[in-house]
C-alpha positions as CSV (number, residue, x, y, z in Angstrom):
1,X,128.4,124.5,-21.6
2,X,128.0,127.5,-23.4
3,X,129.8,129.3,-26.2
4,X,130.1,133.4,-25.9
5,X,131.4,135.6,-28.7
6,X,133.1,138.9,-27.6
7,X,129.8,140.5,-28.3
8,X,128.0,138.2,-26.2
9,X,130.2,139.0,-23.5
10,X,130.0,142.9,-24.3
11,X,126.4,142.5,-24.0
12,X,126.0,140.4,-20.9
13,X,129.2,142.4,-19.0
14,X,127.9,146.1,-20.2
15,X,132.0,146.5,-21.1
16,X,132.6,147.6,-25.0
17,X,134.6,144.6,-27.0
18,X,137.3,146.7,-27.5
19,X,138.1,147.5,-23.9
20,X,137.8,143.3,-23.5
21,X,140.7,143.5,-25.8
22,X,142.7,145.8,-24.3
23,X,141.8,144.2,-21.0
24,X,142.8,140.9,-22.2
25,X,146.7,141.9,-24.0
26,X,147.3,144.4,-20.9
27,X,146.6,142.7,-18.0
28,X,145.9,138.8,-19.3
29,X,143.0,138.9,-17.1
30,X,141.2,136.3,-19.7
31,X,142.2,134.2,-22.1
32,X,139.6,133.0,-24.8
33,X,139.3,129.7,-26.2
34,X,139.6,129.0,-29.8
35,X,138.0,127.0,-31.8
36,X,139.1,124.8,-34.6
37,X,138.3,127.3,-37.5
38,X,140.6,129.8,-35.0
39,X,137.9,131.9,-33.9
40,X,137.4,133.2,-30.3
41,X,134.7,132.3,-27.8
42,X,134.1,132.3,-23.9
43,X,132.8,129.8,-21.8
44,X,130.4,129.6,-18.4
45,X,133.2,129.9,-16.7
46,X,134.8,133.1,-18.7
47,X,131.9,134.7,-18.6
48,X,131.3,134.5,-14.5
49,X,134.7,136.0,-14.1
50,X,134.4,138.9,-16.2
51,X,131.3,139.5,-15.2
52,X,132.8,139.5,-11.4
53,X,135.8,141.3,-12.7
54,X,132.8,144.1,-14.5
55,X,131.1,144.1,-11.3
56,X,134.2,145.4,-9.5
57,X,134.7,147.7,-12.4
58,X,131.6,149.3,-12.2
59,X,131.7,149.9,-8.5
60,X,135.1,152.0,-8.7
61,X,137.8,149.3,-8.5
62,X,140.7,149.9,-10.9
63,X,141.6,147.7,-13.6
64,X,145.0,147.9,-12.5
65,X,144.3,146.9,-9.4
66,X,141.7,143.9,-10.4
67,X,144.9,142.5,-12.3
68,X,146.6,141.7,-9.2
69,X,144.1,140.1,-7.4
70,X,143.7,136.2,-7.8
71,X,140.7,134.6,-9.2
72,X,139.4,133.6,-5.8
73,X,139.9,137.1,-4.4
74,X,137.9,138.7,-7.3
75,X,135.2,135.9,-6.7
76,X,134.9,137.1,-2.7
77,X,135.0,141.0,-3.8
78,X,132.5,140.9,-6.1
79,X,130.1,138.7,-3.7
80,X,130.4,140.5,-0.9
81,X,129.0,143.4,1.1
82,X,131.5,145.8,-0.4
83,X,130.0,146.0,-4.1
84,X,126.2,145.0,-2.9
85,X,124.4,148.2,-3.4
86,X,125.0,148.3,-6.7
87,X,122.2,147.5,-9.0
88,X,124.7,146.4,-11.8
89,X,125.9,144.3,-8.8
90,X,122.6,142.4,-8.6
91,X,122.6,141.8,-12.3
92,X,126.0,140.2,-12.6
93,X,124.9,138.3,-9.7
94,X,121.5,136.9,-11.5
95,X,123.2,136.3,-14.9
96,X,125.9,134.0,-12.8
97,X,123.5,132.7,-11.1
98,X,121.2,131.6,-14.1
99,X,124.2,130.4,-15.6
100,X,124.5,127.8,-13.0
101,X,121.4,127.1,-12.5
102,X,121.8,127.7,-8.8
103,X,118.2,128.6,-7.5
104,X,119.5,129.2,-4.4
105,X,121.9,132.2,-5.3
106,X,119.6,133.3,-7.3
107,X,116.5,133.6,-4.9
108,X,119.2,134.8,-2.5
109,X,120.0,137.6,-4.3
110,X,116.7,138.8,-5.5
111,X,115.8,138.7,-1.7
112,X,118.6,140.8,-1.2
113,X,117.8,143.5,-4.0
114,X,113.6,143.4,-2.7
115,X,115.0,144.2,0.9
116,X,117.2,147.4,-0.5
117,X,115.3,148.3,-3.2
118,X,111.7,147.4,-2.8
119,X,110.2,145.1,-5.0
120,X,108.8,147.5,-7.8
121,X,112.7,149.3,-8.0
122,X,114.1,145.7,-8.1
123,X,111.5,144.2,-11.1
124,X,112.3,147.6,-12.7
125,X,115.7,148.2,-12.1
126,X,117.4,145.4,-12.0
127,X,115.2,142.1,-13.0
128,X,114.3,143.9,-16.9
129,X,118.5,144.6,-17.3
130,X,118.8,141.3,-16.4
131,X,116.2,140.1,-18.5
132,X,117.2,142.4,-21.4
133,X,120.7,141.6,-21.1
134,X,120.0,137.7,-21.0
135,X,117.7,137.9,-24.1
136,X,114.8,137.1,-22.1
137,X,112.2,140.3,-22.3
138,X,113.0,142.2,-25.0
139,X,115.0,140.3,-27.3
140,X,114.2,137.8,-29.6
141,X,117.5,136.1,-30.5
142,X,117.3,133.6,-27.8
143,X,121.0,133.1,-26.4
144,X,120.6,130.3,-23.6
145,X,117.2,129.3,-23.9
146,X,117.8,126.8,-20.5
147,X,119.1,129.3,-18.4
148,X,116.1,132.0,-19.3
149,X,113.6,129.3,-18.7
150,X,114.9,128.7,-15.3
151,X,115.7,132.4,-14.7
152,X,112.0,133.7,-15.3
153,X,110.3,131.2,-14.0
154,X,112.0,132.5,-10.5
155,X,110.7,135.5,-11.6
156,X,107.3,134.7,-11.9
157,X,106.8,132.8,-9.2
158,X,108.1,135.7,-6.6
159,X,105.5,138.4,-8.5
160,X,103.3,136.1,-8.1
161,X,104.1,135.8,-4.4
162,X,103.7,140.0,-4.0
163,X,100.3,140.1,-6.3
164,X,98.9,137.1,-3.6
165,X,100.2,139.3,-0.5
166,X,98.2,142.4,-1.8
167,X,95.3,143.0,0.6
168,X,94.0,145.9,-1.2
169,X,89.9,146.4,-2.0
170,X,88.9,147.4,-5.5
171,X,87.2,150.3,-5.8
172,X,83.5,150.3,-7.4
173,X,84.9,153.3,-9.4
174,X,87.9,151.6,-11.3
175,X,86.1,149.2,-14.0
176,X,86.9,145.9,-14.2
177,X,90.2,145.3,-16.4
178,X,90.6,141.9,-17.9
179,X,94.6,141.2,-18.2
180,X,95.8,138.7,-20.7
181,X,98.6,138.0,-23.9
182,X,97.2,136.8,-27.1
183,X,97.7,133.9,-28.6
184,X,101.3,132.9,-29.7
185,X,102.6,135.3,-26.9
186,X,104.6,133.8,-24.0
187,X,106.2,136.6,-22.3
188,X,104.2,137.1,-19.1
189,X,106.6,139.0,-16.4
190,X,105.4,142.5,-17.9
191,X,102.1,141.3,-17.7
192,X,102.7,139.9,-14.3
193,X,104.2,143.5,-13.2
194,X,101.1,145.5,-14.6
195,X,98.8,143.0,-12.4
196,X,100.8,143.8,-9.3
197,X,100.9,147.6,-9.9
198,X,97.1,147.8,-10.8
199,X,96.0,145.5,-8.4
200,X,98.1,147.7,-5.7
201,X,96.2,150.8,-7.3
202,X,92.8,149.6,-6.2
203,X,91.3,148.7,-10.0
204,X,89.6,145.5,-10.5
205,X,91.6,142.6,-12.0
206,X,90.7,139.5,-14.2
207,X,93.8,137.9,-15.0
208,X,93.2,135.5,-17.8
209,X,97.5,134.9,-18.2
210,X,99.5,134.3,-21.5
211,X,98.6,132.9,-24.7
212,X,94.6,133.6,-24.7
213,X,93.0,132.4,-28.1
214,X,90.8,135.5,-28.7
215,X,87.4,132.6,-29.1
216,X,88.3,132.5,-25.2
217,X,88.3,136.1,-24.8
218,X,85.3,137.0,-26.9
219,X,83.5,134.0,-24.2
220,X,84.2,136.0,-20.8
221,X,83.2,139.7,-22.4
222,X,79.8,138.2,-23.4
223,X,79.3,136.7,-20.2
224,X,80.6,139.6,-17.9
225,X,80.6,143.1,-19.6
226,X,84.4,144.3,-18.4
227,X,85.0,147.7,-19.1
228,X,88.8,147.1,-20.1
229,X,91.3,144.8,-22.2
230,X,95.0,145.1,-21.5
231,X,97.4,143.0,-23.7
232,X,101.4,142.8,-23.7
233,X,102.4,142.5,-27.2
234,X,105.9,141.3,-27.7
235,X,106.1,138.3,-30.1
236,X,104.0,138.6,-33.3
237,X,103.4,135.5,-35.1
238,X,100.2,136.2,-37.1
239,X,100.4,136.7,-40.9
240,X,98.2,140.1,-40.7
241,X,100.1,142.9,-40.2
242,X,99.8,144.1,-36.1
243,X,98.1,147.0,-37.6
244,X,95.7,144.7,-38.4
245,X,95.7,142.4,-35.9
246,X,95.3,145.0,-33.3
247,X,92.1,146.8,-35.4
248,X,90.4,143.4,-35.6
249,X,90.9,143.0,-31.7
250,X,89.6,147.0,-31.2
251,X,86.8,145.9,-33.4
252,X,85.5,142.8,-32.2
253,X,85.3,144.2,-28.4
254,X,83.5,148.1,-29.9
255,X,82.5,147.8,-26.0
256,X,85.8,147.8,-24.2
257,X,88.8,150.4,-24.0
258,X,91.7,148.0,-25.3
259,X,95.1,148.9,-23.9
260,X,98.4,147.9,-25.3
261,X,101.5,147.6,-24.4
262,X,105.1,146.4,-25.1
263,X,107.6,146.6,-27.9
264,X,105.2,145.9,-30.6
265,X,103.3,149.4,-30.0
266,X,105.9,150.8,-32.1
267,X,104.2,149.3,-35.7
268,X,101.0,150.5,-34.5
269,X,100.2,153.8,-37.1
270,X,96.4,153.6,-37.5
271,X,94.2,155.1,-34.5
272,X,90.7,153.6,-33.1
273,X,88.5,155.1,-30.9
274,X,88.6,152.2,-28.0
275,X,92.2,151.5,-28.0
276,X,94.7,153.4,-25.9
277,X,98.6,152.6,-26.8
278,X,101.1,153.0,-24.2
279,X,104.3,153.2,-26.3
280,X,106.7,153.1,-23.4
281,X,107.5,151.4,-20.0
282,X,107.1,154.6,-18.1
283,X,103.9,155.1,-19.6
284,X,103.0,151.7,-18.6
285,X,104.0,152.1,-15.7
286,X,102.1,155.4,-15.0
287,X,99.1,153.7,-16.4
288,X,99.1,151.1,-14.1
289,X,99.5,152.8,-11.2
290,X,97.2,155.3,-11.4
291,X,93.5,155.6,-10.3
């Protein structure tokens, strides 16, 4: 069972603490726990039913009216077809889901958002909120470690899926682009999303995966000459700075353009020759995609 603070709750829910409050006094629509040093916190099951209660919110329902309706009939709303083509919707939906470890809703429901949205809108859209919101992609302060295991390995799996599916030729043209994370780095749906969207693109694609010692690396480039090195650089667990890290990386492969992307782009300040920065996701994105 986990323990949620207001801010916790504010973060997962997208609804400011305060409102909570007001929320709670108003209309008793939740009533915290406390614990033995008198401080708040939410449980599983708080936490499902204002995210349902959010869900409704979001989609136009009034709080006045959400107070009238019984637990069960806020449970039915905010699963049904009414509220569905929300993407705020579909994340609720996940984080419950996660929360519960209940695969089946949880495939469900990504199944669902792939059919409306189409599977780049839905990784984009909905699966990084989710992710952010969780403390899986972005974040570091890891919030419920179990649940974001079992949440991304979904994830994976059904990018993986898609990337298998793709029947498209590379082009002689595009290079040969060697995808990977360096060592210490475990966050792979990015990397998994920029394999998709440049396989779909037509380039040529080497996907070594996460955590690649760079004595590994330096092994393939010897034996077969790539033309590119793309990394996805969110953890940093090296003593050098990433300045550093990253200019011993553009200087060990003088041959390759090295790409880099993710929230660790923001401490780069020194510029080399072979190493392109994409500081954003749009710009990853655009990168990716193009030809």
């Amino acid at each position: 069972m986990n323990h949620f603070t207001i801010k916790d709750i504010e973060n997962l829910s997208g609804i400011k603490a305060h409102t909570l409050r007001i929320w709670e006094q108003r209309y008793q629509l939740f009533v915290p726990k406390r614990k033995e040093s008198k401080h708040r916190y939410y449980d599983n099951e708080d936490l499902k039913q204002i995210l349902r209660i959010s869900q409704l919110y979001h989609n136009g329902v009034k709080i006045s009216k959400i107070a009238l309706l019984s637990e069960d009939s806020i449970r039915t709303m905010a699963l049904g077809k009414a509220v569905e083509q929300s993407t705020v919707s579909y994340v609720h939906q996940l984080v419950e889901a996660s929360i519960d470890f209940d695969e089946e809703a949880f495939e469900r429901t990504l199944d669902k958002a792939f059919k409306q949205f189409g599977f780049e809108s839905t990784i984009i859209e909905i699966v990084y909120v989710f992710l952010e919101r969780v403390g899986l992609l972005w974040l570091t302060d890891h919030m419920i470690p179990a649940q974001e295991h079992f949440a991304s390995n979904i994830v994976k799996r059904k990018i993986i899926a898609q990337i298998e599916m793709l029947k498209v030729k590379p082009a002689p043209s595009s290079g040969t682009y060697v995808l990977f994370t360096l060592e210490g780095e475990h966050h792979e749906i990015p990397l998994l999303l920029t394999h998709y969207l440049m396989k779909a693109s037509g380039k040529r694609c080497i996907y070594m995966g996460i955590d690649v010692p760079v004595s590994d690396l330096h092994a393939y480039v010897m034996h077969k000459k790539p033309t590119h090195l793309y990394f996805h650089a969110i953890t940093h667990l090296s003593e050098q700075s990433v300045d550093d890290w990253v200019a011993a990386i553009s200087s060990q492969f003088k041959d390759q353009q090295i790409i880099m992307s993710g929230p660790l782009t923001k401490e780069i300040s020194r510029q080399h020759a072979n190493l392109r920065v994409l500081y954003s996701l749009n710009e990853m994105l655009d990168f990716a995609k193009q030809f």
